[in-house]
DSSP file (Angstrom, degrees, kcal/mol; ACC not computed):
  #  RESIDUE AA STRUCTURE BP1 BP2  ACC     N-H-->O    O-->H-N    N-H-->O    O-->H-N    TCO  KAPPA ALPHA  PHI   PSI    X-CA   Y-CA   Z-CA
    1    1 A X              0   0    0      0, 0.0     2,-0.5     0, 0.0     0, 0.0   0.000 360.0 360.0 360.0 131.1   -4.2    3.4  -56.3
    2    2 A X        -     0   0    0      1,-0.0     2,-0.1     0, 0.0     0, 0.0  -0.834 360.0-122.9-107.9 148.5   -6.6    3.8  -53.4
    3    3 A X        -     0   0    0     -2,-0.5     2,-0.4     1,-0.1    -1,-0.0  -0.359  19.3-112.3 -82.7 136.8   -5.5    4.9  -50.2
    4    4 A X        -     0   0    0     -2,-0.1    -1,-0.1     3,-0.0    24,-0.0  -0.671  40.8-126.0 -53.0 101.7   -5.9    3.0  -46.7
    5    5 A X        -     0   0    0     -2,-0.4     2,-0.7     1,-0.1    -1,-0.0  -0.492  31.9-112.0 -62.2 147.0   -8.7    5.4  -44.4
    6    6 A X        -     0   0    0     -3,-0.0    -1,-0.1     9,-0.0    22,-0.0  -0.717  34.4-132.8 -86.9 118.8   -7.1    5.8  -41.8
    7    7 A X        -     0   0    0     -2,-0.7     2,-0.5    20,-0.2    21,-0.0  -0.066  12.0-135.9 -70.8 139.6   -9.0    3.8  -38.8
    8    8 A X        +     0   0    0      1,-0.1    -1,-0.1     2,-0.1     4,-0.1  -0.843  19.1 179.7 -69.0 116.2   -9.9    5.3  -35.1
    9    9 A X        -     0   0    0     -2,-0.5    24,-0.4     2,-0.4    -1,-0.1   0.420  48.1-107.8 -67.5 -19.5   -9.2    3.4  -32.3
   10   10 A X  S    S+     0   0    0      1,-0.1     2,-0.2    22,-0.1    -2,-0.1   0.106  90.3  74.1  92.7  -8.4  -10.3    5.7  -29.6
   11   11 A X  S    S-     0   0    0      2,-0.1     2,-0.8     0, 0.0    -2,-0.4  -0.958  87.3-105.3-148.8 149.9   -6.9    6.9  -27.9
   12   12 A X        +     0   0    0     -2,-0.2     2,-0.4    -3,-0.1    -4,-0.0  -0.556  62.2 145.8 -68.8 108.9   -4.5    9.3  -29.4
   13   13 A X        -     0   0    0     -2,-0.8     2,-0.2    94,-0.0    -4,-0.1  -0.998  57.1 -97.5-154.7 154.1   -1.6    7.0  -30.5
   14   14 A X        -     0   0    0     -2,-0.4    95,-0.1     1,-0.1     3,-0.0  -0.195  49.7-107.1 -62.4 123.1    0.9    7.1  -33.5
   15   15 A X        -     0   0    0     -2,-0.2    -1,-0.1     2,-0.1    92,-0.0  -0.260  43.0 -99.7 -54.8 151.5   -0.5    4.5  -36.8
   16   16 A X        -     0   0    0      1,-0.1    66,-0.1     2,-0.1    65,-0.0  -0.383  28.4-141.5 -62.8 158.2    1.6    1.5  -36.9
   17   17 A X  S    S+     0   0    0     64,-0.3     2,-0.3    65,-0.1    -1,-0.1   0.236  83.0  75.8-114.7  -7.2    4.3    2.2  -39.9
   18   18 A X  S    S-     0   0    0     63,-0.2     2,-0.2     1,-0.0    63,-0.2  -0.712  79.8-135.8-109.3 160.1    4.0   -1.5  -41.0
   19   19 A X        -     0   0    0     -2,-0.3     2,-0.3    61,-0.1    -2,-0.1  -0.544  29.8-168.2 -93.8-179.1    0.9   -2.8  -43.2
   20   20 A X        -     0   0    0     -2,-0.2     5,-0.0    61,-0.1    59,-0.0  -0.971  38.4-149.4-162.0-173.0   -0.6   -6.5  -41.8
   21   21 A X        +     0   0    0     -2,-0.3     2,-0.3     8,-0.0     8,-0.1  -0.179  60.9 128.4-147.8  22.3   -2.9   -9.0  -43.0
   22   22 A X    >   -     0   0    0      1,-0.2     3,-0.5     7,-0.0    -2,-0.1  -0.569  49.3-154.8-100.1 157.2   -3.8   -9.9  -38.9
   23   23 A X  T 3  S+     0   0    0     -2,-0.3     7,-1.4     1,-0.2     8,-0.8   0.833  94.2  58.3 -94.8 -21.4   -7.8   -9.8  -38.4
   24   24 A X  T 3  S+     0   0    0      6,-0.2     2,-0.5     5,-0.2    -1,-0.2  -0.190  77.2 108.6 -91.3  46.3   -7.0   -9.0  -34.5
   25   25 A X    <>  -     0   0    0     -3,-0.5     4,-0.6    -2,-0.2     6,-0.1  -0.978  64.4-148.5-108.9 137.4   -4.9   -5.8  -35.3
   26   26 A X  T  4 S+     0   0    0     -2,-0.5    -1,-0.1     2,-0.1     7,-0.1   0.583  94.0  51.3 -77.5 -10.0   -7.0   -2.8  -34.2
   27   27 A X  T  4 S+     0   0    0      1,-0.1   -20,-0.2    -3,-0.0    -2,-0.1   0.891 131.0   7.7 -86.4 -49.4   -5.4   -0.6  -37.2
   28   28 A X  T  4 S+     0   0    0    -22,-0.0     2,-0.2   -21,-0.0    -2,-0.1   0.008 126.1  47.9-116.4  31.1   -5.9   -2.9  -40.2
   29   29 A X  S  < S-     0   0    0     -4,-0.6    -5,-0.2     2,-0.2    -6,-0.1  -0.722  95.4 -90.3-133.1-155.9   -8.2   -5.9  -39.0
   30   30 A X  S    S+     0   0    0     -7,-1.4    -6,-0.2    -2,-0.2    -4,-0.1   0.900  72.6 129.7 -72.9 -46.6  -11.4   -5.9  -36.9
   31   31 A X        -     0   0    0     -8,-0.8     2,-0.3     1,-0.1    -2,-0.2   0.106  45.9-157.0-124.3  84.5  -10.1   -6.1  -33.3
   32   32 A X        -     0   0    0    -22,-0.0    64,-0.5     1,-0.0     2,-0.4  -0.684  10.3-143.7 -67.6 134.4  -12.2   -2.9  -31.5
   33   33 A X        +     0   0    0    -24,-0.4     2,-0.3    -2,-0.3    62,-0.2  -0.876  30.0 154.2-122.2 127.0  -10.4   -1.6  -28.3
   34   34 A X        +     0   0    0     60,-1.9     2,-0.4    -2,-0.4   -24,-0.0  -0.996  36.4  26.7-143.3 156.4  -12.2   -0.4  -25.2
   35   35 A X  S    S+     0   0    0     -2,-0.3    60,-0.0    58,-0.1    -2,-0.0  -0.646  91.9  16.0 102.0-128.5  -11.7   -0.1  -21.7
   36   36 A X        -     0   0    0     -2,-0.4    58,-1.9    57,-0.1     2,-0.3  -0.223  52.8-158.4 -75.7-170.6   -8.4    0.3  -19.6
   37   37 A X  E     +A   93   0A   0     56,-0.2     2,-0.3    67,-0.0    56,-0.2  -0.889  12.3 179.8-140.9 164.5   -5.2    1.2  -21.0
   38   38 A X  E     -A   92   0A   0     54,-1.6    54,-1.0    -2,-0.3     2,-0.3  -0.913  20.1-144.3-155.2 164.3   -1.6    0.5  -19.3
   39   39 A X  E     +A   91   0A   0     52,-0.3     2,-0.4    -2,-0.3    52,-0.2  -0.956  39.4 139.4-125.6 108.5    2.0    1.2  -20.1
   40   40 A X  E     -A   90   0A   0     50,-1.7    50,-2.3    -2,-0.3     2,-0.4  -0.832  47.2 -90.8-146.0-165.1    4.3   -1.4  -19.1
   41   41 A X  E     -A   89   0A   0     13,-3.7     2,-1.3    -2,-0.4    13,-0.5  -0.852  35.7-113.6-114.0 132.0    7.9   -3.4  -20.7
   42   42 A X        +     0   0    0     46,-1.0    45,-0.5    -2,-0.4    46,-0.3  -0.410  35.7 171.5 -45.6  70.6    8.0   -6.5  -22.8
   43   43 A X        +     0   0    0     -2,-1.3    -1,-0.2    43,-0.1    10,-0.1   0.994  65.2  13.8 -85.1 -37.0    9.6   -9.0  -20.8
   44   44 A X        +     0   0    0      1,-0.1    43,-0.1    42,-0.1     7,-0.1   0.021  40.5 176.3-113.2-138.4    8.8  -12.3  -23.4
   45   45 A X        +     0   0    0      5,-0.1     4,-0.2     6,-0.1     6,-0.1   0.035  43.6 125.0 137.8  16.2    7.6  -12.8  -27.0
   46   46 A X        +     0   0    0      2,-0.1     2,-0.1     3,-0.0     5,-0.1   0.899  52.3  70.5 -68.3 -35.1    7.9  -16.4  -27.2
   47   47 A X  B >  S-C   50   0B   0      3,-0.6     3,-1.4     1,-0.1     2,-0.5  -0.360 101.1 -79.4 -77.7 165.2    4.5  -17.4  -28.2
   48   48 A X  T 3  S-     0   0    0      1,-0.2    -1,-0.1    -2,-0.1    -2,-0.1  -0.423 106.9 -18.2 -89.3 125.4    3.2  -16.7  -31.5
   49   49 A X  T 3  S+     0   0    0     -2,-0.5    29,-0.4    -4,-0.2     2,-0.3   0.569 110.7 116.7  57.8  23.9    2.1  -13.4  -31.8
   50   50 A X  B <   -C   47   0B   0     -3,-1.4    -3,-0.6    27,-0.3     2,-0.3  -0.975  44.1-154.0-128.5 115.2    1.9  -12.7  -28.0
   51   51 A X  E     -D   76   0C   0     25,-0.9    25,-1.6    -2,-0.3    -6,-0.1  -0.746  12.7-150.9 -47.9  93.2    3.2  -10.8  -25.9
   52   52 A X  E     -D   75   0C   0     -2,-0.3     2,-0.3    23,-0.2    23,-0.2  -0.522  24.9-173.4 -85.2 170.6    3.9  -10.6  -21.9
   53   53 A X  E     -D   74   0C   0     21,-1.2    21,-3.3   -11,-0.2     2,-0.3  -0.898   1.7-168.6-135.2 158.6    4.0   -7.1  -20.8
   54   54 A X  E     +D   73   0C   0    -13,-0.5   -13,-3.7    -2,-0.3     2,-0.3  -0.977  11.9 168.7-160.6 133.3    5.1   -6.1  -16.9
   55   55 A X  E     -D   72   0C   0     17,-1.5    17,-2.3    -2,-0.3     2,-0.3  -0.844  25.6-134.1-135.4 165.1    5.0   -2.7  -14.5
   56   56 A X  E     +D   71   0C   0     -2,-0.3    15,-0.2    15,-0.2     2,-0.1  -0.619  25.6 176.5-111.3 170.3    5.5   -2.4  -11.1
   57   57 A X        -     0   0    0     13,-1.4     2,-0.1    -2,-0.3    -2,-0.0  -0.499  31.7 -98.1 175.2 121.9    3.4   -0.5   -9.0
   58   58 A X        -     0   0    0     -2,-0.1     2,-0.3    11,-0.1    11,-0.2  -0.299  21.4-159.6 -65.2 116.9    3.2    0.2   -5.5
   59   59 A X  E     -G   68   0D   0      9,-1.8     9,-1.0    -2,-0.1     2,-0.2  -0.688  17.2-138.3 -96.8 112.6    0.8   -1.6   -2.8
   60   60 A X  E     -G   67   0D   0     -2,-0.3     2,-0.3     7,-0.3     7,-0.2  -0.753   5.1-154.7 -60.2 150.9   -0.1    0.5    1.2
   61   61 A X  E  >> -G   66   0D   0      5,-1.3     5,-1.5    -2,-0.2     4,-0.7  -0.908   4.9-166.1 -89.5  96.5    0.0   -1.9    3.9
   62   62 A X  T  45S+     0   0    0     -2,-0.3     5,-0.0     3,-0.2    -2,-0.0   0.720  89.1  54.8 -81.0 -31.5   -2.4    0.2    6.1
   63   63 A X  T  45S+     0   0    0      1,-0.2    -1,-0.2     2,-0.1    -3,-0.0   0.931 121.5  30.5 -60.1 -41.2   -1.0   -2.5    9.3
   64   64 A X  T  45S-     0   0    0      2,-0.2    -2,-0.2     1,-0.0    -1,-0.2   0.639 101.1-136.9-104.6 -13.8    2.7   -1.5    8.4
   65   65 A X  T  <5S+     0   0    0     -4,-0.7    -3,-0.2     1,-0.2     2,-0.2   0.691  74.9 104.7  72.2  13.0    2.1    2.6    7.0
   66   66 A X  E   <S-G   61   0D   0     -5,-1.5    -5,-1.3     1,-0.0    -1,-0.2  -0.585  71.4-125.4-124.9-166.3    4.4    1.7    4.4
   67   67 A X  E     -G   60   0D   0     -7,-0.2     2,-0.3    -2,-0.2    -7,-0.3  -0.554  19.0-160.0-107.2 167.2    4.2    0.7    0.5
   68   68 A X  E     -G   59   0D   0     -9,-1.0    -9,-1.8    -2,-0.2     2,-0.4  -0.927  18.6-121.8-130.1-175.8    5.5   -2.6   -1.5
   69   69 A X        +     0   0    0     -2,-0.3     2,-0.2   -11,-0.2   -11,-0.1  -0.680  33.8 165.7-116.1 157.6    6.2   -3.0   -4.6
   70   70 A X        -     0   0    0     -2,-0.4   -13,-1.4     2,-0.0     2,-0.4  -0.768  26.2-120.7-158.4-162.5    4.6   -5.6   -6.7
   71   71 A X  E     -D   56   0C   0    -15,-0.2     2,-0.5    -2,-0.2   -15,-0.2  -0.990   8.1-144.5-167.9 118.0    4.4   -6.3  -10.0
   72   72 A X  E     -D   55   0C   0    -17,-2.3   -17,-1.5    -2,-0.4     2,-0.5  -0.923  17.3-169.2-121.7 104.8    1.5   -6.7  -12.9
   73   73 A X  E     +D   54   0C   0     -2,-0.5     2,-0.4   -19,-0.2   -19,-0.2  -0.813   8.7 172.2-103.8 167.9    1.7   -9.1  -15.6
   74   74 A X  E     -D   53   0C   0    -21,-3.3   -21,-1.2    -2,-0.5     2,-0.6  -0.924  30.9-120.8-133.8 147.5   -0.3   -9.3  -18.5
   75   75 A X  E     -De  52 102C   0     26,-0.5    28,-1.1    -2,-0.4    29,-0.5  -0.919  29.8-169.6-115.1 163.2   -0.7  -10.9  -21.7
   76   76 A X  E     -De  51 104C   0    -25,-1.6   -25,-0.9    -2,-0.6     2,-0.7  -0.805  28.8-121.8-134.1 138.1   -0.8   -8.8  -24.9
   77   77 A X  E     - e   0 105C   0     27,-1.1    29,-1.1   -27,-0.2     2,-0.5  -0.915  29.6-148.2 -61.1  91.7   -1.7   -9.6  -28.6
   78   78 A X        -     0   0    0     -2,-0.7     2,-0.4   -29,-0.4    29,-0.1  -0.762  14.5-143.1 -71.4 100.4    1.7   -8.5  -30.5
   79   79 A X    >>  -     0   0    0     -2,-0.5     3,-3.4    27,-0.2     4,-1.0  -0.737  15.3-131.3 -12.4  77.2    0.4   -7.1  -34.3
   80   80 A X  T 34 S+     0   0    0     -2,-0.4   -61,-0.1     1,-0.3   -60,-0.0   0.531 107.9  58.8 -38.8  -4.1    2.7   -8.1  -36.6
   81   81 A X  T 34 S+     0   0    0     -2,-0.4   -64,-0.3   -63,-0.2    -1,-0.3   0.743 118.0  36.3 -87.3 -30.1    2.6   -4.2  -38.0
   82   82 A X  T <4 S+     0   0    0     -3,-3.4    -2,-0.2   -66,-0.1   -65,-0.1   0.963  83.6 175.8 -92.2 -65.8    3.7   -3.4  -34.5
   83   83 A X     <  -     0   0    0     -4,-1.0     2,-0.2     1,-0.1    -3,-0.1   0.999  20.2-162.1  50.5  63.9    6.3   -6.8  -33.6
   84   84 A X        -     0   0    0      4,-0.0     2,-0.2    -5,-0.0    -1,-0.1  -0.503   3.3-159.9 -72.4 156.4    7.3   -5.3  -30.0
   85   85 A X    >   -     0   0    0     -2,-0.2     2,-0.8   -34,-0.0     3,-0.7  -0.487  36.1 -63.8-115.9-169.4   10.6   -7.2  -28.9
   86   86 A X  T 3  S+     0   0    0      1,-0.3   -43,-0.1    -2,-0.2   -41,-0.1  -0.715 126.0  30.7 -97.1 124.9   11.8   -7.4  -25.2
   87   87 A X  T 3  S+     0   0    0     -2,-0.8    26,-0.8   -45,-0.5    -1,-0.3   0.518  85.6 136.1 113.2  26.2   12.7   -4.5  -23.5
   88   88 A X  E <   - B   0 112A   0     -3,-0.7   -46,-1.0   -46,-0.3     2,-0.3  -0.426  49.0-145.2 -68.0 157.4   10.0   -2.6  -25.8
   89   89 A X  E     +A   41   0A   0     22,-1.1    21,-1.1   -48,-0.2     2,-0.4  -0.780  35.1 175.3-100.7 161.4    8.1   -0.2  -23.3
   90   90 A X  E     -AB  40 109A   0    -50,-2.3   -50,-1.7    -2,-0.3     2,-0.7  -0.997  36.4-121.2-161.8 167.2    4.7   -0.3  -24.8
   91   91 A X  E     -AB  39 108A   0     17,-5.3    16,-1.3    -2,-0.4    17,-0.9  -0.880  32.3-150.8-119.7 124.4    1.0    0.9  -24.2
   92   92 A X  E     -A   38   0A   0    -54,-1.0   -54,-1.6    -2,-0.7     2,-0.3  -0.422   3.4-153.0 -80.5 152.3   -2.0   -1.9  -23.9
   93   93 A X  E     -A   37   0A   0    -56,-0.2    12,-1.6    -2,-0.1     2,-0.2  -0.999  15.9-127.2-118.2 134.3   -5.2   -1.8  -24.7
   94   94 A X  B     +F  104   0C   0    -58,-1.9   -60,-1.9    -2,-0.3    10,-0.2  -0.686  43.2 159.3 -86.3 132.5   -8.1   -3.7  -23.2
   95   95 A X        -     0   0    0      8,-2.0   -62,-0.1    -2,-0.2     3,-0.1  -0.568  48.0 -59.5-133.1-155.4  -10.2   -5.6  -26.0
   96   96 A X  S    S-     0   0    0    -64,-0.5    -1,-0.2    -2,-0.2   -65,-0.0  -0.298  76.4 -76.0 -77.1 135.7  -12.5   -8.3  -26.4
   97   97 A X        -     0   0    0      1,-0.2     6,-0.2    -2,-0.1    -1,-0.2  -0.216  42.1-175.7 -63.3 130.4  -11.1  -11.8  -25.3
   98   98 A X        -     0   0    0      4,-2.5    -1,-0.2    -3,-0.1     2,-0.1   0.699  68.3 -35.0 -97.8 -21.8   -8.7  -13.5  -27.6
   99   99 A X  S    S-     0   0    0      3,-0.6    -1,-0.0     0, 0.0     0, 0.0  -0.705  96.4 -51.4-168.8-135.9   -8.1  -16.7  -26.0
  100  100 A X  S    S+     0   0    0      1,-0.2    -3,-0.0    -2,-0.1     3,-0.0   0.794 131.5  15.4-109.0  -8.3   -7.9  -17.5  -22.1
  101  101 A X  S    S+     0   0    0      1,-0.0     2,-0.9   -27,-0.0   -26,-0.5   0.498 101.6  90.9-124.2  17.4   -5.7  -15.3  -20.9
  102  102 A X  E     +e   75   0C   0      1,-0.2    -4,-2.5   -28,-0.1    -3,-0.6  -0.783  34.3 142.7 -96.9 129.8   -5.2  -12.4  -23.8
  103  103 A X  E     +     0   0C   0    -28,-1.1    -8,-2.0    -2,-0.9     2,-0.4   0.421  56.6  58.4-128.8  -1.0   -7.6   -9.9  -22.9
  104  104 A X  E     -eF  76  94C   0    -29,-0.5   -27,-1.1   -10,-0.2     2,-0.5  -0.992  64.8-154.6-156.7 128.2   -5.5   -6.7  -23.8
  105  105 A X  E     -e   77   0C   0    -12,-1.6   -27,-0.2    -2,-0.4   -11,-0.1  -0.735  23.1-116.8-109.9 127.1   -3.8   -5.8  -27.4
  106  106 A X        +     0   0    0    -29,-1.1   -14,-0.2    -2,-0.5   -27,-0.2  -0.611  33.1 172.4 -79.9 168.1   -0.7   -3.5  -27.8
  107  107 A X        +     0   0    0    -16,-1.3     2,-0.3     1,-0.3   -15,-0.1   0.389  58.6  30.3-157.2 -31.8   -1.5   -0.4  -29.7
  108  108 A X  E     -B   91   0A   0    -17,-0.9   -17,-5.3   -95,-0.1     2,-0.8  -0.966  54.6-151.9-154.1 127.4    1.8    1.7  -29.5
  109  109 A X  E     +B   90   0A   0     -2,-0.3   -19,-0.2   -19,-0.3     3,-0.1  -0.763  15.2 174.3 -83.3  97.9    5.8    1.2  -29.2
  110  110 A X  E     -     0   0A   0    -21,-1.1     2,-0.2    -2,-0.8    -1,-0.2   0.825  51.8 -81.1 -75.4 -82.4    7.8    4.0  -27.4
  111  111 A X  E     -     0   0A   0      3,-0.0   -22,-1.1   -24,-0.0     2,-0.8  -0.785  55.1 -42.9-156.5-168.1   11.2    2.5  -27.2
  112  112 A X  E     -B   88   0A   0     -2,-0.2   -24,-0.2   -24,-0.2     4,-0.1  -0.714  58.0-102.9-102.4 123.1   13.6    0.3  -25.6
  113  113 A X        -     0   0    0    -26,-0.8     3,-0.4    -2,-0.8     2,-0.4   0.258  33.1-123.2  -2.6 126.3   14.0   -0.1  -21.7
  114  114 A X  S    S+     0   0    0      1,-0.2    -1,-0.1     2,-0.1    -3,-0.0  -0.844 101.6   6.8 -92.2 145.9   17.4    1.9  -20.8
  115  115 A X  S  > S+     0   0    0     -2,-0.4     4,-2.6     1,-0.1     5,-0.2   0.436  83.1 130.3  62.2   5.8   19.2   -1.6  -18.9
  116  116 A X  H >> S+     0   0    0     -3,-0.4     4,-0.9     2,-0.2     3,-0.7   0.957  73.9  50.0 -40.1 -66.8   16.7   -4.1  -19.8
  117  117 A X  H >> S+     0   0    0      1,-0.3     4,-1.8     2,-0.2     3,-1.5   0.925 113.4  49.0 -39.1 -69.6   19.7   -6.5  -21.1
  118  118 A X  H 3> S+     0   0    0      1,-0.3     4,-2.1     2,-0.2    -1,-0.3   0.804 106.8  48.9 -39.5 -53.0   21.4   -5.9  -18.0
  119  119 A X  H <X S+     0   0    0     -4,-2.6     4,-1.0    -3,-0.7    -1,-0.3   0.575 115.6  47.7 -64.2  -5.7   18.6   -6.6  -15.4
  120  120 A X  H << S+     0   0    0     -3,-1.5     4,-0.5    -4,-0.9    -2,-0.2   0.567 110.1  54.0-121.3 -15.4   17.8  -10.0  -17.3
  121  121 A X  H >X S+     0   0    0     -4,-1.8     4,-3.4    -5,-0.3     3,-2.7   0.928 110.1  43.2 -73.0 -45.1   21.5  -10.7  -17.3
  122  122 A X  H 3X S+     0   0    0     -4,-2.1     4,-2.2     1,-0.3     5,-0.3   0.905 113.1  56.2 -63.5 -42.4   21.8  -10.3  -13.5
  123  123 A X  H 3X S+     0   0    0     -4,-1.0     4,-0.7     2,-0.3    -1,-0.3   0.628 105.7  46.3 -31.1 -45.4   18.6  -12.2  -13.1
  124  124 A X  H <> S+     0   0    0     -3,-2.7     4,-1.5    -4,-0.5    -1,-0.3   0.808 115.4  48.6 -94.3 -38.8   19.8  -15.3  -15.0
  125  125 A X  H  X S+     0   0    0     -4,-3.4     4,-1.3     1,-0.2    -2,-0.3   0.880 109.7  54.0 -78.1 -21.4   23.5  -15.2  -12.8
  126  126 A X  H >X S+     0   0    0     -4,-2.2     4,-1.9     2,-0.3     3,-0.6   0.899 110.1  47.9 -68.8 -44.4   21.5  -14.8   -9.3
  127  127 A X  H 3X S+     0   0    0     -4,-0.7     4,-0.7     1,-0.3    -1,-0.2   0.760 114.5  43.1 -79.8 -32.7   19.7  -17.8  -10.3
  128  128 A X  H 3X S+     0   0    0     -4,-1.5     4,-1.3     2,-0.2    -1,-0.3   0.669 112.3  52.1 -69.4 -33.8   22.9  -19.6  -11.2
  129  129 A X  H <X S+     0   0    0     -4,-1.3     4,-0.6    -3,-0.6    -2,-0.2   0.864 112.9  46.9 -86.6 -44.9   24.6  -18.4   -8.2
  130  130 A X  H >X S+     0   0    0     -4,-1.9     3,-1.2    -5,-0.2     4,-1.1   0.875 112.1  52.2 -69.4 -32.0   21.3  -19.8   -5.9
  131  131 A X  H 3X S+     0   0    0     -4,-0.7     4,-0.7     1,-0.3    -1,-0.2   0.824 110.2  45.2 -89.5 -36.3   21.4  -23.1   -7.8
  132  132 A X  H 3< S+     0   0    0     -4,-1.3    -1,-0.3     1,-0.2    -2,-0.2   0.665 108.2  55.0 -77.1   5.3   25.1  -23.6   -7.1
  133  133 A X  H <X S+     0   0    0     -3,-1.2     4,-0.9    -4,-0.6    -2,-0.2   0.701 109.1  51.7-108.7 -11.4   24.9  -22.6   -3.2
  134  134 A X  H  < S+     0   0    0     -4,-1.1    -1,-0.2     1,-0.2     4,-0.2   0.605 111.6  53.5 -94.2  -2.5   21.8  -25.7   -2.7
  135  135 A X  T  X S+     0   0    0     -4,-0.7     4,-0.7     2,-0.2    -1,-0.2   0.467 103.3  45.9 -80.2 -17.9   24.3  -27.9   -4.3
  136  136 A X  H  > S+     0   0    0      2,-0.1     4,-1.4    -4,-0.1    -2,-0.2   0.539 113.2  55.6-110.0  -4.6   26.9  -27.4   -2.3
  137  137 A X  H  X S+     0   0    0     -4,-0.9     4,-0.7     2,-0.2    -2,-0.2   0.738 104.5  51.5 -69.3 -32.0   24.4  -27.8    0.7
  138  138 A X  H  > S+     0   0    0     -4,-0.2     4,-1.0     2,-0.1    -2,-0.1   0.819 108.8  57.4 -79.8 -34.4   23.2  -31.1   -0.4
  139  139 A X  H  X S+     0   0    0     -4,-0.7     4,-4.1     1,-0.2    -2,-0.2   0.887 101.9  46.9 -50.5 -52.2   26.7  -31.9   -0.5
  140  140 A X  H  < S+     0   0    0     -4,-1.4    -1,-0.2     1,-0.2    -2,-0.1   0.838 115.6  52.9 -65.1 -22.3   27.7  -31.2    2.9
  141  141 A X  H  < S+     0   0    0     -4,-0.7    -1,-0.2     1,-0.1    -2,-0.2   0.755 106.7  44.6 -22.8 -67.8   24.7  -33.1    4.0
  142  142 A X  H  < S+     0   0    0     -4,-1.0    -2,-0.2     2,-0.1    -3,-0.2   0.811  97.5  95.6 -82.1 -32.0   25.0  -36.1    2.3
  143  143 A X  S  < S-     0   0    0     -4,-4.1     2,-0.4     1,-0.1     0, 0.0  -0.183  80.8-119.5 -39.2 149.0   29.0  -36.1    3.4
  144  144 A X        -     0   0    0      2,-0.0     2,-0.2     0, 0.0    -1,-0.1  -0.907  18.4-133.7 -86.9 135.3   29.6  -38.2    6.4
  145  145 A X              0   0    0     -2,-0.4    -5,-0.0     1,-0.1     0, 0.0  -0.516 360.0 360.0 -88.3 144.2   31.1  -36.2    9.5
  146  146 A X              0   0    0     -2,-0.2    -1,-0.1     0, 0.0    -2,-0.0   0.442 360.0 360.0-116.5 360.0   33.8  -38.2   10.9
């Protein structure tokens, strides 16, 4: 049986543990990776075989002396060898353009987010909470005052 060389990518990172059959996987297709690298958390995985990935990272305001915080998404080509899920942390790579906005392929899975589940719950009741308070505003509106 002959053995699979194993391919260089350019950055130290662990080989994927799954085989694939994608031609944009940088271990077992063509798909050459150069340029930046990033670490950030999975928030979606709805499209097929794509990924968003998200970090924060801090802004100066030289007017104000202070920081904010802001917030980088991206989308990622998800590997079926790899198949991050949400609340993966994971490390990008920048490669060659894949469509019009995937410019950047994931390459390595650390783990899952400690409290992912938890922020994305509170997220979905804030939103619920905001939707009922402009409803009961429209009401009191539309009521006539007597």
């Amino acid at each position: 049986m002959k053995m699979a060389k194993e391919k260089n990518i350019g950055t130290d990172t662990k080989k994927a543990d799954k085989e694939c059959n994608d031609n944009n996987c940088p271990f077992h297709g063509s798909l050459r990776c150069r340029g930046r690298i990033f670490v950030g958390t999975v928030t979606g995985t709805k499209m097929h075989k794509t990924a968003t990935v998200e970090w924060a990272r801090r802004n100066y305001l030289q007017k104000y002396e202070r920081y904010e915080k802001r917030r980088t998404r991206l989308k990622a080509h998800n590997p079926p060898c790899i198949s991050a899920q949400d609340g993966d942390i994971v490390k990008i790579m920048e490669c060659r353009p894949l469509s019009k906005t995937k410019n950047f392929v994931i390459i390595e899975k650390f783990g899952k987010e400690k409290g992912f589940k938890e922020k994305v719950e509170a997220l979905e009741e804030s939103k619920f909470k905001k939707a009922e308070k402009e409803e009961e505003k429209a009401e009191e509106n539309e009521s006539p005052k007597s």
